[in-house]
C-alpha positions as CSV (number, residue, x, y, z in Angstrom):
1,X,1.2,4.7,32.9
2,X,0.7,2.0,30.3
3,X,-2.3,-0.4,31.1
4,X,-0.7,-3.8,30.8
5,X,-3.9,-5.1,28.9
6,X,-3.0,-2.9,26.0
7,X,0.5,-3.7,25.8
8,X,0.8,-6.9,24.5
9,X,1.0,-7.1,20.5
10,X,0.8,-10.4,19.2
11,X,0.1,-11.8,15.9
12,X,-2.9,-11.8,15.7
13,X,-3.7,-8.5,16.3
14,X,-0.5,-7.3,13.7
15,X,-2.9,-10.0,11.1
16,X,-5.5,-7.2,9.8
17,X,-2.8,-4.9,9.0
18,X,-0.4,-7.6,7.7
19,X,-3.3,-8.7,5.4
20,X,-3.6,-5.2,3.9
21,X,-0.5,-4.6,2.8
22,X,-0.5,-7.7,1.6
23,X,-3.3,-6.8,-0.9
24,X,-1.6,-3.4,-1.5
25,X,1.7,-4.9,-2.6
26,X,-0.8,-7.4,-4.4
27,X,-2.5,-4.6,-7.1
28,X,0.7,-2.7,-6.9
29,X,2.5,-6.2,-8.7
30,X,-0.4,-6.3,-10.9
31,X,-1.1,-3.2,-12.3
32,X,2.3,-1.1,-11.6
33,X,3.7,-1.3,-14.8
34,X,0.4,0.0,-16.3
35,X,-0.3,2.5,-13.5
36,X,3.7,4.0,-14.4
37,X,2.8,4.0,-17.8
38,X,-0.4,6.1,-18.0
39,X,1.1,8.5,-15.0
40,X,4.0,8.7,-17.3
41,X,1.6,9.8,-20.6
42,X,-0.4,12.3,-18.5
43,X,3.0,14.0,-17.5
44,X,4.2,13.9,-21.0
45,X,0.7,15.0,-22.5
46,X,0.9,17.8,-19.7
47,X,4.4,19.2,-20.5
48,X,3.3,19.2,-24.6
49,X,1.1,21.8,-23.7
């Protein structure tokens, strides 16, 4: 059975993870463009060879 004390998700305990990928989606707005464009010169450089 469930114990009724660990049942309950409110917000504050959903906050930590909330916070996180809120920073994720925060370097991925950032630095995306630039993180696409070198993945996409290492693929290149890799297929040239």
């Amino acid at each position: 059975m469930i114990d009724p004390l660990f049942s309950y998700i409110g917000p504050e305990t959903m906050l930590p993870l909330s916070s996180v990928v809120a920073g994720a989606a925060g370097v991925v707005m950032m630095f995306g463009r630039t993180i696409t464009r070198g993945i996409g010169r290492i693929l290149r450089r890799s297929r040239e060879l």
